[in-house]
PAPA-561888 format. One line per field, with one value per residue (C-alpha): x, y, z; residue number from 1. Coordinates in steps of 0.2 Angstrom, whole numbers, always signed. Layout:
<drenvexs>
px <- X  ...
py <- Y  ...
pz <- Z  ...
num <- NUM  ...
</drenvexs>
This chain:
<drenvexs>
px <- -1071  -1071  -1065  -1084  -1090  -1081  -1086  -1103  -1113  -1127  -1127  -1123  -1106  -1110  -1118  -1102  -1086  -1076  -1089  -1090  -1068  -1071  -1083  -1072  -1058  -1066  -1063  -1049  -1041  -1046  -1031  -1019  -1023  -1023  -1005  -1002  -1007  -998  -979  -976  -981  -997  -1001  -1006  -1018  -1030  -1019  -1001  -1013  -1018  -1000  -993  -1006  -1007  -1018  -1034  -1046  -1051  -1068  -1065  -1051  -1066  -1077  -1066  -1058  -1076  -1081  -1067  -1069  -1089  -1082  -1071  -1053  -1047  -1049  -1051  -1045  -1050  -1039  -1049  -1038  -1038  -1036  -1044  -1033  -1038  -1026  -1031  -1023  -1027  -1038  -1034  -1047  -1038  -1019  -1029  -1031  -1012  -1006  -1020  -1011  -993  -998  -1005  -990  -979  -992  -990  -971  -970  -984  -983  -983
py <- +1256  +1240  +1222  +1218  +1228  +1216  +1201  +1199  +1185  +1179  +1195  +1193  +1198  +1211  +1221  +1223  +1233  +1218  +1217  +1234  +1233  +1216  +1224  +1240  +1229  +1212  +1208  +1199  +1213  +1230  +1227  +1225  +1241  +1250  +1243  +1248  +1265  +1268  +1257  +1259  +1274  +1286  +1294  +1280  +1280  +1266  +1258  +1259  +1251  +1235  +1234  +1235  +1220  +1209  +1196  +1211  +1211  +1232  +1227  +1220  +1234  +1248  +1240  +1238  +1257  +1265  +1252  +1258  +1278  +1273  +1270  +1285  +1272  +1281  +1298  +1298  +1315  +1316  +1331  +1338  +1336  +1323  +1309  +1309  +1310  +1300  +1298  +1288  +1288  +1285  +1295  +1299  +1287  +1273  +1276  +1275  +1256  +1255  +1248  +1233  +1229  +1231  +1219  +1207  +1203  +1203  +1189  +1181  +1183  +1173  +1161  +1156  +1136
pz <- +14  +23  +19  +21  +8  -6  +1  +7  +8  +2  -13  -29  -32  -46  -31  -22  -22  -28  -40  -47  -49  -60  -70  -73  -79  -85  -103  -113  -119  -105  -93  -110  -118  -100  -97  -111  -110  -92  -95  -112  -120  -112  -129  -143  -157  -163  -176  -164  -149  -163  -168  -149  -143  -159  -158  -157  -171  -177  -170  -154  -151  -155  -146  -128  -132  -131  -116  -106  -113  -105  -89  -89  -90  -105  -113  -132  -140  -156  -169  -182  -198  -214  -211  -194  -179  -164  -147  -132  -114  -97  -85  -68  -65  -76  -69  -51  -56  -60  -45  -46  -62  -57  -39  -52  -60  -48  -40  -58  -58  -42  -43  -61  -63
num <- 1  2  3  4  5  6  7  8  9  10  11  12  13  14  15  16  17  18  19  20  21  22  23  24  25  26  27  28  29  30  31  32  33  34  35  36  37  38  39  40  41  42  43  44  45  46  47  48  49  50  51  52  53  54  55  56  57  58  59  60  61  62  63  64  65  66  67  68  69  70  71  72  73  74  75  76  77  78  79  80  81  82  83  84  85  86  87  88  89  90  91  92  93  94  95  96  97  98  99  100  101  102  103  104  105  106  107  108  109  110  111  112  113
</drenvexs>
């Protein structure tokens, strides 16, 4: 892959590597949960991932887990018992995308106003 594949001009950026990487990880909360997943603890379930973040609501939180499962981030194990027993944790795909998260904040750490 080649630095010119990210940047071309005259193409709309959604048609480019750069593109594609944005729209994998765009969204208030993707990164969050990701992180998440891959510093704190790699195993969580839905309600431990609401507490952990916060300021979530239930529906957004479903909403960005099955986006990011679509895109093959995160797996979603689902345990056949009462109540219902659901786990979420990063593919290999996802932890792949771990370094473009830990480069980010260190850029934050240094360049924060």
């Amino acid at each position: 892959m080649s630095i010119e594949n990210c940047s071309l001009t005259g193409i709309n950026i959604n048609n480019t590597d750069f593109g594609y990487t944005l729209s994998l990880i765009n969204g208030k909360y993707k990164m969050i949960i990701m992180y998440w997943l891959a510093e704190y603890k790699s195993v969580m379930r839905f309600n431990e991932l609401h507490r952990a973040i916060g300021t979530i609501s239930f529906k957004t939180l479903s909403k960005t887990l099955k986006e990011l499962e679509e895109d093959q981030l995160i797996l979603r194990k689902e345990h056949p018992q009462i109540p219902p027993k659901v786990e979420y944790s990063l593919s290999e795909r996802g932890k792949s995308l771990i370094p473009i998260l830990d480069v980010m904040c260190t850029w934050g750490g240094k360049n924060r106003l």
